[in-house]
C-alpha positions in Angstrom: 22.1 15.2 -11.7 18.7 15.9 -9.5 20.4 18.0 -6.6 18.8 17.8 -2.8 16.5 20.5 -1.8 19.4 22.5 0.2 16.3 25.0 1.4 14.7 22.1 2.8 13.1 23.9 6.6 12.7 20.8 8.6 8.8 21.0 9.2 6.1 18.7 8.8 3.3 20.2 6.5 -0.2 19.3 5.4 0.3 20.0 1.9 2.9 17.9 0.5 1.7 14.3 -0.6 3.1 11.3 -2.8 5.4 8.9 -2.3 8.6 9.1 -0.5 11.2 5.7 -0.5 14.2 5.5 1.5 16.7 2.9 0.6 17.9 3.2 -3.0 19.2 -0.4 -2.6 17.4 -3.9 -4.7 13.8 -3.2 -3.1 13.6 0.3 -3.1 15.0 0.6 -7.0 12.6 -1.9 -8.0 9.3 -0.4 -5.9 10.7 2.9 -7.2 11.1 2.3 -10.8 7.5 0.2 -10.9 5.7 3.6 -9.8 7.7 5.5 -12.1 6.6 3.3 -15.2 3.1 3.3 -14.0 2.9 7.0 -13.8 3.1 7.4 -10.3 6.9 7.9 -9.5 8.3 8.4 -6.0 8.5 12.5 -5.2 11.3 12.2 -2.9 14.4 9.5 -2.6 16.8 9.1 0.6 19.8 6.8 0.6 22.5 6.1 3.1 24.9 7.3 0.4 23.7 10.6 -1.6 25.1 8.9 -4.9 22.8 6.2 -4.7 19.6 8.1 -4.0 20.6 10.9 -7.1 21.3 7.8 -9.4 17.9 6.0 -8.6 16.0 9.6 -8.5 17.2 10.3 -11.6 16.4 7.7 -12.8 12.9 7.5 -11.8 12.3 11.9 -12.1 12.4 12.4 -8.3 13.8 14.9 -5.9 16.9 13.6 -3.6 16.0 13.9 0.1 18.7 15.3 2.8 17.7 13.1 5.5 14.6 9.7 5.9 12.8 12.6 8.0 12.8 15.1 5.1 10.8 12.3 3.2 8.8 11.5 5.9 7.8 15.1 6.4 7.4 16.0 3.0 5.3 12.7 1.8 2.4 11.2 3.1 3.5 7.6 2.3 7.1 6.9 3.0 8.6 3.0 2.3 11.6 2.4 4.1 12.9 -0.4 1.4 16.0 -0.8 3.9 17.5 -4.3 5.0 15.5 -5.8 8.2 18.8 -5.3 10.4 19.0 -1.5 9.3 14.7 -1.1 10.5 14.9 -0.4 13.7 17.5 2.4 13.5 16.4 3.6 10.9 13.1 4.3 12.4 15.0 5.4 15.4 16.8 7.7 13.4 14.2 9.7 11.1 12.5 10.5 14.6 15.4 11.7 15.8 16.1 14.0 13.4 12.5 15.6 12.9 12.7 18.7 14.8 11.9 18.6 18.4 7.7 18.6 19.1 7.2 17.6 15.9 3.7 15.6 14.4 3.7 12.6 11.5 0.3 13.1 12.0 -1.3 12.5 8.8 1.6 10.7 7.4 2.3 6.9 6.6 5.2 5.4 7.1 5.7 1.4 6.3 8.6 -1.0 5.9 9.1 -3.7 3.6 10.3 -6.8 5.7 8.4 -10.3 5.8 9.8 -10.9 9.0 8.9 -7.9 11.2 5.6 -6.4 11.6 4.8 -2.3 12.1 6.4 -2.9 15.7 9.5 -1.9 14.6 8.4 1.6 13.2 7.0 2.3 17.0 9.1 5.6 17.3 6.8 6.8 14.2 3.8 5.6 15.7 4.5 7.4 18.6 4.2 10.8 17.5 1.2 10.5 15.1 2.3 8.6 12.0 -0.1 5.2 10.7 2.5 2.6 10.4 2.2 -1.0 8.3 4.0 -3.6 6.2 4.3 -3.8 2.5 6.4 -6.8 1.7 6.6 -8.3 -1.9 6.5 -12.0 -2.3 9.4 -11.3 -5.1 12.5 -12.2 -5.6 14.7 -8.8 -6.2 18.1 -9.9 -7.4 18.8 -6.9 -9.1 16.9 -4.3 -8.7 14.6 -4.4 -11.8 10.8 -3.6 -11.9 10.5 -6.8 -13.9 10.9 -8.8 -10.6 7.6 -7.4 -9.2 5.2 -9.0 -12.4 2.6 -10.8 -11.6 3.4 -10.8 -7.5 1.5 -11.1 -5.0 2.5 -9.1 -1.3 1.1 -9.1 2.2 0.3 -6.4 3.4 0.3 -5.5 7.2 -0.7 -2.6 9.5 -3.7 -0.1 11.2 -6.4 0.7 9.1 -5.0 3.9 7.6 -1.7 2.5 6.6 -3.2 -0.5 4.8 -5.6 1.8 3.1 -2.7 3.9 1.7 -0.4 0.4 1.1 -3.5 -1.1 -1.0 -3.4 2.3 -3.2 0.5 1.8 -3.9 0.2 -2.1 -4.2 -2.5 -1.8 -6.8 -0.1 1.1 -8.7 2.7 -1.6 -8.5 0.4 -3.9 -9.4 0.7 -6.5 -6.8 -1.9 -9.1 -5.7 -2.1 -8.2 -1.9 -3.7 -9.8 1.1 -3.8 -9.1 4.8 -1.5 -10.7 7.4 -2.3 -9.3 10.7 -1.8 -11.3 13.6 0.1 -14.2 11.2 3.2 -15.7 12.8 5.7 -13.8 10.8 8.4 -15.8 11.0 6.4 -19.2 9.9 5.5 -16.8 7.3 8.6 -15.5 5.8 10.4 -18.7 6.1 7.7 -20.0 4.3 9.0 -17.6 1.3 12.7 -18.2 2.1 11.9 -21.7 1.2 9.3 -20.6 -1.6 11.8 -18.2 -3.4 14.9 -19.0 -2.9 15.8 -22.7 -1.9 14.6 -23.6 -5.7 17.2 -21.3 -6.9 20.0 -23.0 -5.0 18.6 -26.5 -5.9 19.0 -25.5 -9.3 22.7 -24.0 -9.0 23.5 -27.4 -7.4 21.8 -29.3 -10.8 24.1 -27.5 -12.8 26.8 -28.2 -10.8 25.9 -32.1 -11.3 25.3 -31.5 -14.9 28.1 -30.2 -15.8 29.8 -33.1 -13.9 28.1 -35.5 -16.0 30.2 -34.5 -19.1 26.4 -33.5 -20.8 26.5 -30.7 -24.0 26.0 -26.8 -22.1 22.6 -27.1 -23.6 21.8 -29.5 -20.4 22.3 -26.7 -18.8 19.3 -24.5 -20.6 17.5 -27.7 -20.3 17.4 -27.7 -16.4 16.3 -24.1 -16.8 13.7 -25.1 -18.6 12.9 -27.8 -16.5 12.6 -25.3 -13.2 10.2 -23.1 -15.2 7.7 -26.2 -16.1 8.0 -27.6 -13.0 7.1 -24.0 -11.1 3.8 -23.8 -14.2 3.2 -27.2 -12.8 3.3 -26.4 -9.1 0.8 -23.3 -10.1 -1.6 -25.4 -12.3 -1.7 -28.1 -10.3 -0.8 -27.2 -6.7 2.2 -29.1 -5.1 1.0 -32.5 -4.3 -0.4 -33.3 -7.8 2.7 -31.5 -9.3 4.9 -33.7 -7.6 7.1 -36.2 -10.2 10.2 -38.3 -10.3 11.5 -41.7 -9.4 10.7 -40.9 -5.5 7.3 -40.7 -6.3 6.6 -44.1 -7.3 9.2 -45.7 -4.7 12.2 -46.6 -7.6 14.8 -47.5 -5.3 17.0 -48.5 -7.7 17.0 -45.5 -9.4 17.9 -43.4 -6.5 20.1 -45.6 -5.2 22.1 -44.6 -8.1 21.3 -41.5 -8.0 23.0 -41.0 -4.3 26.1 -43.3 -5.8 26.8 -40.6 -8.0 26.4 -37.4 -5.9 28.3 -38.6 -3.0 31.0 -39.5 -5.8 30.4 -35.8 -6.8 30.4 -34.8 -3.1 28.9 -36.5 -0.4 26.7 -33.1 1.3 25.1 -33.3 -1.8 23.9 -36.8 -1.6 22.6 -35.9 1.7 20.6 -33.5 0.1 19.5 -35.4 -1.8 18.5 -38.1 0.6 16.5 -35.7 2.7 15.0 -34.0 -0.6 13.4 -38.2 -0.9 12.5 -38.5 2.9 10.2 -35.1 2.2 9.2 -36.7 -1.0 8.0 -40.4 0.3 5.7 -38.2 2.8 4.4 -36.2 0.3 2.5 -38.9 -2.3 1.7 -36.7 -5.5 -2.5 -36.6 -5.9 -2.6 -39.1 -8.8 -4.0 -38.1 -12.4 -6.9 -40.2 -13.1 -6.2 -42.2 -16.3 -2.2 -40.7 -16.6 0.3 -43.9 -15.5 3.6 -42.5 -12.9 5.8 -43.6 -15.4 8.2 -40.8 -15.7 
């Protein structure tokens, strides 16, 4: 098991460099793992529990880190990949323990939340460190680097942090653009609905499904019907993706739709209703030469 660096001297230097993550949680694991397959793994890890940061920074071939200020000291980019509520102590904290007079100058140090911008890592900026935002438009349910193909993040911060954060997102390999002065809240609700209200619009299919006394494999075929509508939805944008009874106004077939959801249970036929009221405002882009007739 990689061990802490017990001679760790609590100074800030100008030699050390890489990348430090603190948070060996779902984010961290996954940013941590990417720049480990890419050839650029994480030099130090820190954890709120010293099992967790050995098991990821063995994982990855990094050194364990005593304390968030050892990596933030010894690194010149730190990510704290730590839940939005934990931020602002956290910040609060790695300060705190730096010993007293002493300089991030010349460091980075960036957070990973949609939601909050480099505000929150003010105790950094106050004595030296460039602070900024790296947040992944990805879904991390577990922790794999497999979550972070193909994504895209925003990125967030003063000039020197979003220098350093474009260097890492292109290691990770994330499509990045710049979201200063963006309502941040619009924004990451925006993803909330994005990335994860599909996912519990498909567990509530399923549910119905499997209700209907269908074979399992309806089940794999709702799957499948989640990934080619998303392809669509990418192809074709939204609107023009757009498909269904509600889109041609078949009243009878929704009717009966909502029969048989509030049979199954009736907050799911509400769903459903309000699912058509934001369908009949939203009339797909029509194909020229394709009939509506699915």
């Amino acid at each position: 098991m990689v061990r802490p660096r017990s001679a760790w001297i609590p100074e800030v230097t100008e030699t050390d460099d890489g990348v430090g993550i603190v948070g060996a949680g779902r984010v961290g694991s996954a940013l941590a793992r990417r720049l480990a397959e890419r050839g650029a793994p994480p030099v130090l890890i820190a954890s709120r529990t010293m099992a967790a940061a050995a098991g990821l920074a063995d994982l990855v071939g990094a050194q364990v880190a005593a304390t968030s200020a050892q990596v933030a000291a010894e690194c010149l980019v730190t990510i704290l990949a730590v839940p939005d509520a934990e931020l602002a102590r956290v910040a609060d904290s790695l300060v705190e323990l730096l010993p007293v007079g002493a300089s991030l100058r010349g460091r980075v140090i960036a957070h990973c939340a949609g939601v909050h911008g480099p505000e929150l890592l003010s105790p950094c900026a106050r004595i030296g460190a460039a602070t900024g935002v790296l947040h992944p438009l990805a879904p991390i349910p577990d922790g794999q680097p497999a979550s972070l193909e193909g994504a895209y993040a925003s990125i967030a911060g003063d000039s020197v942090a979003a220098g350093a954060l474009e260097a890492i997102a292109a290691r990770l390999g994330l499509v990045t653009f710049r979201i200063d002065g963006a309502d941040r809240a619009l924004y990451h609700a925006a993803a909330a609905i994005a990335g994860v209200l599909p996912v519990l619009i498909e567990q509530q299919a399923e549910r119905a499904m499997a209700a209907s006394g269908a074979p399992i494999q309806a089940v794999s075929g709702l799957r499948q019907l989640l990934v080619l509508a998303a392809e669509n939805v990418r192809r074709l944008g939204p609107g023009a993706a757009l498909t269904g009874p509600s889109t041609r106004a078949d009243d009878a077939t929704t009717g009966l739709h909502r029969q048989a959801l509030a049979g199954l249970d009736p907050a799911l036929a509400e769903l459903y209703s309000s699912i058509l009221a934001l369908a009949a405002e939203a009339a797909p882009e029509p194909h020229r030469g394709v009939p509506q007739d699915d």
